[in-house]
matplotlib code that plots the C-alpha trace (Angstrom):
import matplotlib.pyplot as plt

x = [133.8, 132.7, 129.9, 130.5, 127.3, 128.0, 124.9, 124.0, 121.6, 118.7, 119.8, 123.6, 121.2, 119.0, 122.0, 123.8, 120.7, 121.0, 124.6, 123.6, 126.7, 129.3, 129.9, 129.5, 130.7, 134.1, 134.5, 134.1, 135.9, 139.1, 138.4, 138.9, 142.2, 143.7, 143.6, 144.5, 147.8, 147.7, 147.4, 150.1, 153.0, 151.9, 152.9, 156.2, 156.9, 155.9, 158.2, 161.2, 160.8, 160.6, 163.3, 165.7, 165.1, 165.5, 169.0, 171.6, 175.3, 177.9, 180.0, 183.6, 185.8, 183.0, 184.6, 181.2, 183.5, 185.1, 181.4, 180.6, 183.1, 182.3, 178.9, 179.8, 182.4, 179.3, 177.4, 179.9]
y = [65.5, 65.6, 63.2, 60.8, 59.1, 55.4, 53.6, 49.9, 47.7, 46.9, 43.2, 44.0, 47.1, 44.0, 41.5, 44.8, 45.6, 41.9, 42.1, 45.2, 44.6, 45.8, 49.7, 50.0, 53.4, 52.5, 49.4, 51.4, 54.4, 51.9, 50.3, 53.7, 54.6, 51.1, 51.4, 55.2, 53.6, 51.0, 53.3, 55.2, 53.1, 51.6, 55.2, 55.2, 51.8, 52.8, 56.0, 53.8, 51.9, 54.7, 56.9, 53.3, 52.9, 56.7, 56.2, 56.1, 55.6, 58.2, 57.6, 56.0, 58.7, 61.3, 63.8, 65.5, 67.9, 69.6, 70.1, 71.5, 74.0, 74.8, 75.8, 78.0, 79.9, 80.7, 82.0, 84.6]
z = [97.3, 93.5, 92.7, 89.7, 88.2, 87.3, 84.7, 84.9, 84.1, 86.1, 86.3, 87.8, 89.8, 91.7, 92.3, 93.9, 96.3, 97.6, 98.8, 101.5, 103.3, 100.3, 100.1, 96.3, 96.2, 97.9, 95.6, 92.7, 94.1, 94.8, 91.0, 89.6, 91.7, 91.2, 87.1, 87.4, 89.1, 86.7, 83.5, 85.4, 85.9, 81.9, 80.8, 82.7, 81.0, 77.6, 77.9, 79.1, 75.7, 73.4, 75.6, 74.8, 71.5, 70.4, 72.3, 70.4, 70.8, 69.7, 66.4, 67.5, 67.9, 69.2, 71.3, 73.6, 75.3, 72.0, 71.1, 73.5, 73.4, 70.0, 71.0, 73.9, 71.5, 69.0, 71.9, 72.4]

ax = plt.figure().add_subplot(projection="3d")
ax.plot(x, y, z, "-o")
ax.set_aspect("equal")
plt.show()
């Protein structure tokens, strides 16, 4: 497993040493999943915004099919 070097202050370092019984590693190993989830589903929600407001809805009378028959004949 890839070691990841974490700085603090000697203050936060001593109040750490006194609680023995917490497995800092997997606290802060489980900090770092839980916003790369967070950050995750964030960018899914941001992209749902922008993909519904560059929607937009097709002029009255917009016929998708004849287009797209138009642009198979060019091909040809």
């Amino acid at each position: 497993m890839p070691l990841v070097t974490v700085r603090v202050d000697e203050k936060l370092k001593r109040e750490m040493e006194k609680l023995t019984h917490i497995n800092w590693s997997e606290v802060i190993r489980n900090t770092v999943e839980h916003k790369i989830k967070e950050e995750g589903g964030r960018n899914l929600a941001e992209a749902v915004l922008l993909n519904e407001r560059l929607r937009k809805k097709a002029p009255e009378g917009w016929d998708s099919t004849r287009v797209i028959k138009l642009w198979r004949q060019r091909r040809l």
